[in-house]
PADOTI-163959 format. One record per residue (C-alpha): chain; residue in one letter; x, y, z. Coordinates in pm, 1 decimal, always signed. Layout:
+---+---+----------+----------+----------+
: c : r :        u :        v :        w :
+---+---+----------+----------+----------+
: A : A :        X :        Y :        Z :
...
+---+---+----------+----------+----------+
***
This chain:
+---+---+----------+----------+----------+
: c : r :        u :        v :        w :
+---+---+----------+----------+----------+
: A : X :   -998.2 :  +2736.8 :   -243.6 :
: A : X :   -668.2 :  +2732.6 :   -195.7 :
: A : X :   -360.3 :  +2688.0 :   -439.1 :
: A : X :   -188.8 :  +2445.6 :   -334.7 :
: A : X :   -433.1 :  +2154.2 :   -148.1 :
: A : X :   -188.5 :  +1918.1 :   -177.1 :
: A : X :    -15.6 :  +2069.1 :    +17.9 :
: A : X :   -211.2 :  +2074.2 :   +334.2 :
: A : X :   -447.4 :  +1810.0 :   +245.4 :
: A : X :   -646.6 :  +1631.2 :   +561.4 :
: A : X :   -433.9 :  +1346.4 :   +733.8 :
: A : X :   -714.0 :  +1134.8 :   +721.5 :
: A : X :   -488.9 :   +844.1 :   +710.0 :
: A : X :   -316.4 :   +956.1 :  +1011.8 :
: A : X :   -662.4 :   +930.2 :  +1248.2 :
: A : X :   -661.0 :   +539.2 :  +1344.6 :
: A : X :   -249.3 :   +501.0 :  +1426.2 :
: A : X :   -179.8 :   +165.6 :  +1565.6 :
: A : X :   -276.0 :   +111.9 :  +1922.1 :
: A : X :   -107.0 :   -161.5 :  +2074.0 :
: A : X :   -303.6 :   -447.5 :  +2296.7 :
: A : X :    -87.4 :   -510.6 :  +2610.6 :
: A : X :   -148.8 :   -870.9 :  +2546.6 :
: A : X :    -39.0 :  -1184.7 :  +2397.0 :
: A : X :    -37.7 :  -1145.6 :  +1989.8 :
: A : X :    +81.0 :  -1453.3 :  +1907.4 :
: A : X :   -132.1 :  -1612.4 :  +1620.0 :
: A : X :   -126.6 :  -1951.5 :  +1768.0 :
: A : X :   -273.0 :  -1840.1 :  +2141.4 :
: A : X :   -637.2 :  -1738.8 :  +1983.5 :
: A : X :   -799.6 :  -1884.6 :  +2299.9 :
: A : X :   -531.3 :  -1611.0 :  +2485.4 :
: A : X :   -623.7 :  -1324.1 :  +2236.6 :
: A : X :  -1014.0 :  -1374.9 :  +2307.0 :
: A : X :   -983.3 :  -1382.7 :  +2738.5 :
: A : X :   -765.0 :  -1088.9 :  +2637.5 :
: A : X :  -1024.3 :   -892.8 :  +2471.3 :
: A : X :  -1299.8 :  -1025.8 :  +2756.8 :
: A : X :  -1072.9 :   -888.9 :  +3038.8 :
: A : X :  -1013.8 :   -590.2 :  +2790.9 :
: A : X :  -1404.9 :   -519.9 :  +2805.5 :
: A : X :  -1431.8 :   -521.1 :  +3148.9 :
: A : X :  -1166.1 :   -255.2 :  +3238.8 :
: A : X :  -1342.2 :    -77.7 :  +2941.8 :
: A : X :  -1680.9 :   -113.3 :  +3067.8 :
: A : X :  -1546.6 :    +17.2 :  +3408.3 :
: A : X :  -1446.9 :   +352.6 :  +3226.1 :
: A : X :  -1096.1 :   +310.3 :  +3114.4 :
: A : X :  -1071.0 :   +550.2 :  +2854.4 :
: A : X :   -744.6 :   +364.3 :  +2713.1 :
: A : X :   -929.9 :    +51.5 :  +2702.5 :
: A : X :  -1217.8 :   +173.8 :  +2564.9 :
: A : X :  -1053.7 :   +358.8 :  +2254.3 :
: A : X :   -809.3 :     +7.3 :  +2208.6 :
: A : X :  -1164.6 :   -220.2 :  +2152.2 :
: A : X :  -1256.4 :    +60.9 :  +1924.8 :
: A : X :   -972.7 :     -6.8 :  +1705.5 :
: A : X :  -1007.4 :   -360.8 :  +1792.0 :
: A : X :  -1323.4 :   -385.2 :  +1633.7 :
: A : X :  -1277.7 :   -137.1 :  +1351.4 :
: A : X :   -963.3 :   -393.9 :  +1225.1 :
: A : X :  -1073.0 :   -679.2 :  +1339.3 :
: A : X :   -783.0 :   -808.9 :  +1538.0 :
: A : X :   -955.3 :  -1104.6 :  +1729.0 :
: A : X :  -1306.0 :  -1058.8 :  +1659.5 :
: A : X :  -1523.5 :   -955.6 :  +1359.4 :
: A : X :  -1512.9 :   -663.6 :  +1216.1 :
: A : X :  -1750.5 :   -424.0 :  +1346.0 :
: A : X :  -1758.1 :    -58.9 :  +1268.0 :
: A : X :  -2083.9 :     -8.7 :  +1490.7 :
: A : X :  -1946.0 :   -160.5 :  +1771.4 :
: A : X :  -1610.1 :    +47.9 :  +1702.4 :
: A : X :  -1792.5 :   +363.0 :  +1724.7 :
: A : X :  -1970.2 :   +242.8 :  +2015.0 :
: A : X :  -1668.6 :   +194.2 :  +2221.9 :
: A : X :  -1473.7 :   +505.4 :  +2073.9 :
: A : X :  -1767.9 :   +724.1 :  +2191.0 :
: A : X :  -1740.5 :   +617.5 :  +2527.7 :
: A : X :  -1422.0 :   +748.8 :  +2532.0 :
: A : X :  -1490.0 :  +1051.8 :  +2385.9 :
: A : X :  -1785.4 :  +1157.0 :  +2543.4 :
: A : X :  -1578.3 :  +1094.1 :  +2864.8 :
: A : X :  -1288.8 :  +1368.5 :  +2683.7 :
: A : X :  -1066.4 :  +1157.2 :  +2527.0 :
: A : X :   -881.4 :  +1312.7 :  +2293.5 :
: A : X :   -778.3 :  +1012.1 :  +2113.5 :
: A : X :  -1164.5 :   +944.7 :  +2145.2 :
: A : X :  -1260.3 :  +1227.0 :  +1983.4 :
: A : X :  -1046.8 :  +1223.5 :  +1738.9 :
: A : X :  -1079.3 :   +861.3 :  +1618.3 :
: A : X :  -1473.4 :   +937.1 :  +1630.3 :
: A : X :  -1424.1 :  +1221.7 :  +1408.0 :
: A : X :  -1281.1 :  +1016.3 :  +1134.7 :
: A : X :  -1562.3 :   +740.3 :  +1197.4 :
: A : X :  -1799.0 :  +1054.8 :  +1064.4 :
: A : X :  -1584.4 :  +1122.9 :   +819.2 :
: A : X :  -1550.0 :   +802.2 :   +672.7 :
: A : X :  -1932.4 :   +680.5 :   +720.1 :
: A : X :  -1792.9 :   +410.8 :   +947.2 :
: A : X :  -2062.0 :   +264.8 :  +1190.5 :
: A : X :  -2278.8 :   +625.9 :  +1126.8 :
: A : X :  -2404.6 :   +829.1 :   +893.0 :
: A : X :  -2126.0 :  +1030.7 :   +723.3 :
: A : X :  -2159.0 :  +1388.8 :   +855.8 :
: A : X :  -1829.4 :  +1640.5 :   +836.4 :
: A : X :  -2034.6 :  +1879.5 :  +1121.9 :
: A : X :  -1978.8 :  +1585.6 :  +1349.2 :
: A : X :  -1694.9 :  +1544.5 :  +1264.0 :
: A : X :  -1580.8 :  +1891.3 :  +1296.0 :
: A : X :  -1724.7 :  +1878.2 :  +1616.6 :
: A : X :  -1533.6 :  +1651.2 :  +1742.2 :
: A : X :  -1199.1 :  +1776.8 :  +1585.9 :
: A : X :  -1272.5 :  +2067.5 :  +1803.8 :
: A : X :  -1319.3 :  +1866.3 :  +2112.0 :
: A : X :   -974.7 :  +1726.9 :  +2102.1 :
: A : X :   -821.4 :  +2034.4 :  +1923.3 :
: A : X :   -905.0 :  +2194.3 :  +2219.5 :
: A : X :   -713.3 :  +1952.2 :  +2441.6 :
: A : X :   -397.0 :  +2040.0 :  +2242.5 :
: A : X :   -418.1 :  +1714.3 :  +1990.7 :
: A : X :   -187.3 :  +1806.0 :  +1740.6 :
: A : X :   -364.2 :  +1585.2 :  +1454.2 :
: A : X :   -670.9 :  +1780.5 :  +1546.3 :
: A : X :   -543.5 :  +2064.8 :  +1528.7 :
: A : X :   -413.5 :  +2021.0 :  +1215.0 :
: A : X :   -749.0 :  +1849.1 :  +1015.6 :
: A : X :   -928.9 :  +2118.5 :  +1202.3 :
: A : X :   -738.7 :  +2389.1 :  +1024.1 :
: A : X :   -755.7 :  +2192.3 :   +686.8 :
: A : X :  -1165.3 :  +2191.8 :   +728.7 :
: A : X :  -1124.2 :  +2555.3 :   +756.9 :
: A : X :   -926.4 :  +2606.4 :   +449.2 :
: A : X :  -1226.7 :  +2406.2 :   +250.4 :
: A : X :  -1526.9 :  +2490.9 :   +469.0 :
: A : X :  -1613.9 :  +2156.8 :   +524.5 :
: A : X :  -1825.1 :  +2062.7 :   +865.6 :
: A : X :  -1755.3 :  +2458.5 :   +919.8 :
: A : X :  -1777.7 :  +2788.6 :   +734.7 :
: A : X :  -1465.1 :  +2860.9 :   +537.8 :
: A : X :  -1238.1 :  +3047.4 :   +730.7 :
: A : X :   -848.2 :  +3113.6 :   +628.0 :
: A : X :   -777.9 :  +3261.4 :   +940.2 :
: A : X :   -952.3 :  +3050.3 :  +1200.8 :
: A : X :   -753.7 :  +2794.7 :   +960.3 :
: A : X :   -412.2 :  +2954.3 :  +1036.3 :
: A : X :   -478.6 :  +2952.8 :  +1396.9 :
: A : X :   -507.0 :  +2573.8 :  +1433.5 :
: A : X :   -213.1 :  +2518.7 :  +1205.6 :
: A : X :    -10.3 :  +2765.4 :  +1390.9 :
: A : X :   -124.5 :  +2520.6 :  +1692.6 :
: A : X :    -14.9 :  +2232.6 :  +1500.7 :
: A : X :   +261.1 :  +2327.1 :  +1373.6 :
: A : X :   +377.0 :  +2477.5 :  +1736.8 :
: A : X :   +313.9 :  +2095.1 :  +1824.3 :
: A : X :   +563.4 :  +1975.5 :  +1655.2 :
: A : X :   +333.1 :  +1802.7 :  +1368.7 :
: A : X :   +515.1 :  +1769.3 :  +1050.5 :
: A : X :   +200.8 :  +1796.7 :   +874.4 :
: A : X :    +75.2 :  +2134.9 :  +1087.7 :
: A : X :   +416.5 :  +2265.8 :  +1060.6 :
: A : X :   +407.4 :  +2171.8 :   +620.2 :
: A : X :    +11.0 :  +2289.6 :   +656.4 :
: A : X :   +159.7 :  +2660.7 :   +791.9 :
: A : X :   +410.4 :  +2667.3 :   +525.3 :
: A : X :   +164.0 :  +2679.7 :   +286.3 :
: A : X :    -68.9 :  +2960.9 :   +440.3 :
: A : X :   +228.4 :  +3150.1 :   +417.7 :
: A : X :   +360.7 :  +3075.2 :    +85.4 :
: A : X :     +0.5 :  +3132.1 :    -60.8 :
: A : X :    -74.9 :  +3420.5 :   +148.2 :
: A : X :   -393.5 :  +3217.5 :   +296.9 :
: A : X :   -488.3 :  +3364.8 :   +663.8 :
: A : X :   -188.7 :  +3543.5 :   +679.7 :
: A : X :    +20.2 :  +3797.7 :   +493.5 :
: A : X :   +237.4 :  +3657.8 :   +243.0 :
: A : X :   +586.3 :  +3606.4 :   +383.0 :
: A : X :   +818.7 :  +3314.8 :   +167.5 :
: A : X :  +1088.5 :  +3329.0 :   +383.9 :
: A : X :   +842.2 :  +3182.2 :   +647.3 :
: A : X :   +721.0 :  +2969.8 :   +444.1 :
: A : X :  +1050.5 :  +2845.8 :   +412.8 :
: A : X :  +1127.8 :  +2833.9 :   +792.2 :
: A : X :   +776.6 :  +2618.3 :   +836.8 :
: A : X :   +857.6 :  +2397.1 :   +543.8 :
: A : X :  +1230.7 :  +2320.4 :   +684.0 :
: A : X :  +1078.8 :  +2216.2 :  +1026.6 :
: A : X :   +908.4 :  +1945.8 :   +877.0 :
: A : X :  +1179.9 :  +1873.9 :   +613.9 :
: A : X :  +1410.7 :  +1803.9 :   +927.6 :
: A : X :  +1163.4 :  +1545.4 :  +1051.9 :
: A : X :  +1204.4 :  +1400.9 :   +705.5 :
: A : X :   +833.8 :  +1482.6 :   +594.9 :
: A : X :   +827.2 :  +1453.4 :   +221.8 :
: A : X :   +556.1 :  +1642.4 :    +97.4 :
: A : X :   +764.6 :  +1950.7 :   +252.8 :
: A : X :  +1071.7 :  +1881.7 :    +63.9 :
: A : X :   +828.2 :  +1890.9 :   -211.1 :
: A : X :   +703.2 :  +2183.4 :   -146.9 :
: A : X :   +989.8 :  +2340.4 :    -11.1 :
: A : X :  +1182.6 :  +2233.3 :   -327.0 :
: A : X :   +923.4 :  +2410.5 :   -545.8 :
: A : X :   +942.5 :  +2745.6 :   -370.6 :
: A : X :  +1359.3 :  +2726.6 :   -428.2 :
: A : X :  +1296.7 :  +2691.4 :   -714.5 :
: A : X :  +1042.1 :  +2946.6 :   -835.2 :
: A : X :  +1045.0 :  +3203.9 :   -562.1 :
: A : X :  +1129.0 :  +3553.0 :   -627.3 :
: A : X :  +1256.0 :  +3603.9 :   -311.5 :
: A : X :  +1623.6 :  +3601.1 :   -305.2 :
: A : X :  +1714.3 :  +3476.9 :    +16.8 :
: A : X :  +1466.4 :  +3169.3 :    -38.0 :
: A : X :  +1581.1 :  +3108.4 :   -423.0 :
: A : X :  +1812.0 :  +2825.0 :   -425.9 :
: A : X :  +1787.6 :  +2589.2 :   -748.7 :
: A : X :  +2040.6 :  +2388.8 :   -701.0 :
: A : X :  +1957.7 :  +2297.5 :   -358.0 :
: A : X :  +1601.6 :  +2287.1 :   -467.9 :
: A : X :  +1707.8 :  +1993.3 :   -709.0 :
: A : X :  +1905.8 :  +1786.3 :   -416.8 :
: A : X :  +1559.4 :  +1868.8 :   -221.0 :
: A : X :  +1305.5 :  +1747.8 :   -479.2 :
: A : X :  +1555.1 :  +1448.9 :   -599.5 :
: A : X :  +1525.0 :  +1292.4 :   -272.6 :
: A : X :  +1120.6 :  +1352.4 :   -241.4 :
: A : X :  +1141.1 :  +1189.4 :   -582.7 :
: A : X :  +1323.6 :   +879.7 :   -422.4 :
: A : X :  +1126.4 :   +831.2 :   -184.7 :
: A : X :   +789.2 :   +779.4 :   -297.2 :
: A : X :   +620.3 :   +728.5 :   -658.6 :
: A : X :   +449.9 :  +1056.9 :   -663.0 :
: A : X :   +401.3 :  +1201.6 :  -1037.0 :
: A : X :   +419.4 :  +1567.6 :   -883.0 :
: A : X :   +770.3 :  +1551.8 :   -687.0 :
: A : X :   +900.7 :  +1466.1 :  -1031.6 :
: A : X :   +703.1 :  +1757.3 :  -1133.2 :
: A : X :   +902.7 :  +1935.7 :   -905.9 :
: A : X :  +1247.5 :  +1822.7 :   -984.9 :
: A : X :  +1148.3 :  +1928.9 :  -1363.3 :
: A : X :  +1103.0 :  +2286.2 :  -1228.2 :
: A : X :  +1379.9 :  +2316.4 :  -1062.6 :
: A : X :  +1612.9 :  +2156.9 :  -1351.1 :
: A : X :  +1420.7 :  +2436.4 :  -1553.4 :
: A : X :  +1501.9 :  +2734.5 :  -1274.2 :
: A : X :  +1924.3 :  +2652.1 :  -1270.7 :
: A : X :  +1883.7 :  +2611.7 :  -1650.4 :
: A : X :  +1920.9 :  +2226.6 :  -1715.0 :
: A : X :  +1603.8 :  +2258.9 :  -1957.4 :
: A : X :  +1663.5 :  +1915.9 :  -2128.0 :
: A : X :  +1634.1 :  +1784.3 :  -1804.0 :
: A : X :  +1401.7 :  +1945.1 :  -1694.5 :
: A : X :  +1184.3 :  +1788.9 :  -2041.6 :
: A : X :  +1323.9 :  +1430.1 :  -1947.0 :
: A : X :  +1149.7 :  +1467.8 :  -1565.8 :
: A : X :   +861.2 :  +1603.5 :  -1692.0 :
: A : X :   +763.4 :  +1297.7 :  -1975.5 :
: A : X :   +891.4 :  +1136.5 :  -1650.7 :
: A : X :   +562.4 :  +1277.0 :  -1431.9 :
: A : X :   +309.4 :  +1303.3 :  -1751.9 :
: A : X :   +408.7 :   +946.8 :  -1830.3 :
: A : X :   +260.4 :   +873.3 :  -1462.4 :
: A : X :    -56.1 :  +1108.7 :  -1503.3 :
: A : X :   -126.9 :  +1178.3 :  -1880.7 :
: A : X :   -380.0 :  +1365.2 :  -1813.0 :
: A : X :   -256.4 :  +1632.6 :  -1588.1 :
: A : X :   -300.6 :  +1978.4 :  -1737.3 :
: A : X :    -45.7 :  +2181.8 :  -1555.5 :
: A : X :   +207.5 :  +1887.5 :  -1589.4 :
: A : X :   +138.3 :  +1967.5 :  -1997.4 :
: A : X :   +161.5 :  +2336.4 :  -1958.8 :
: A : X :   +522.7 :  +2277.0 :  -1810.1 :
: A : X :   +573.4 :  +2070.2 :  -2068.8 :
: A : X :   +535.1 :  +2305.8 :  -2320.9 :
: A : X :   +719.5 :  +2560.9 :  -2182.2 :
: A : X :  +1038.6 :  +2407.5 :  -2114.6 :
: A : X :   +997.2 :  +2258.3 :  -2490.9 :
: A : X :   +971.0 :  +2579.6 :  -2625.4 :
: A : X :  +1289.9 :  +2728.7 :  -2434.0 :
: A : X :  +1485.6 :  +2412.4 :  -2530.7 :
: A : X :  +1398.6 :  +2419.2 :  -2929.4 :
: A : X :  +1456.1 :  +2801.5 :  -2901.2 :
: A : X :  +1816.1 :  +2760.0 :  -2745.6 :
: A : X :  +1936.7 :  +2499.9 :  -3026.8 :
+---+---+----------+----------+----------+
***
């Protein structure tokens, strides 16, 4: 398994995006909404692919009808047995999830494929993570780095984050930091923050000179830190307070991140360590 699965964990949450009904929304016009969907149907039933992935989603949120995660998968199969990527990949995600059929990640997987195949870049990308965990397929780190290196090529924050990490952890490919780097600052310049995490953590403890940066791993990891409330950014910013030699702040930040998730073993190894160097200097 790898080291760092946060770091390239499946986008799940990405699979059902919003797909937008080219009709009337307005609360008030629910006798509009419903010949909507009805004239919706037909165009679906006639083999619009669009249509039929938009009822999918229709029915999985229930926007205008009940919710109905068999009739979801019903419609987002049409579509994807007719090569829809979208299809596909929204399908893939019903498997995952155990929406509307039995949970299975081999279906899913299967599917992935389909529309990883047609060059969709979230595919790729959850593809590659099933890879890294062999879920749905055998565990393979470098069938893994191919579809990241797809994703990544895509333009996908999360591929190009995903490749980053392969490379920082040596996982499919040689070892290289200084591409790790490069892939991590893609996605940092689409303002993806779980790469100016990791980015800011390999600043900060790198070896590698030309990627060693503390003090710009601290303006890194203090804006991942502002953005969101997660316990390990501020994990982060304590290691790279510790790496430019701000230990007492790097203690504050850390009862900062243990104070969100007591429990967290490595967040009370880091602890101890920057104690120890900060009783030790006074």
């Amino acid at each position: 398994m790898m080291n760092k699965l946060r770091a390239i964990a499946l986008t799940v949450a990405c699979f059902l995006l919003p797909v937008v009904l080219a009709v009337a929304q307005s609360p008030d016009q629910a006798s509009a909404r419903k010949r909507a969907i009805a004239d919706l149907k037909e165009v679906a039933y006639a083999g619009n692919v669009n249509a039929q992935v938009q009822l999918g989603v229709i029915y999985l949120t229930g926007d205008g009808v009940a919710k109905d995660d068999a009739e979801a998968v019903k419609w987002l199969r049409m579509a994807a047995e007719q090569d829809s990527p979208l299809g596909e990949r929204y399908l893939a995600e019903m498997y995952f999830k155990g929406r509307g059929v039995p949970a299975s990640t081999t279906e899913a997987a299967k599917w992935l494929r389909m529309a990883a195949e047609q060059d969709d870049a979230e595919s790729e990308h959850n593809l590659a993570v099933l890879y890294t965990q062999g879920e749905g397929v055998p565990r393979n780190l470098k069938e893994a780095a191919k579809w990241m290196r797809k994703s990544a090529e895509h333009n996908l924050p999360a591929g190009q984050h995903g490749l980053g990490a392969l490379y920082e952890n040596g996982d499919g490919v040689a070892p290289d930091p200084i591409q790790a780097a490069a892939w991590y600052r893609k996605a940092v310049d689409q303002n993806y923050v779980p790469a100016m995490n990791s980015l800011a953590l390999l600043m900060a403890t790198s070896r590698e000179s030309s990627v060693k940066n503390p003090q710009a791993a601290i303006a890194l990891a203090t804006k991942a830190v502002a953005s969101g409330n997660n316990p390990d950014y501020l994990d982060t910013l304590a290691a790279a307070y510790f790496a430019d030699g701000q230990t007492d702040k790097a203690v504050e930040t850390e009862e900062k991140a243990l104070a969100r998730d007591p429990e967290n073993d490595s967040y009370k190894k880091a602890m101890q360590k920057y104690l120890a160097v900060s009783h030790g200097s006074k």
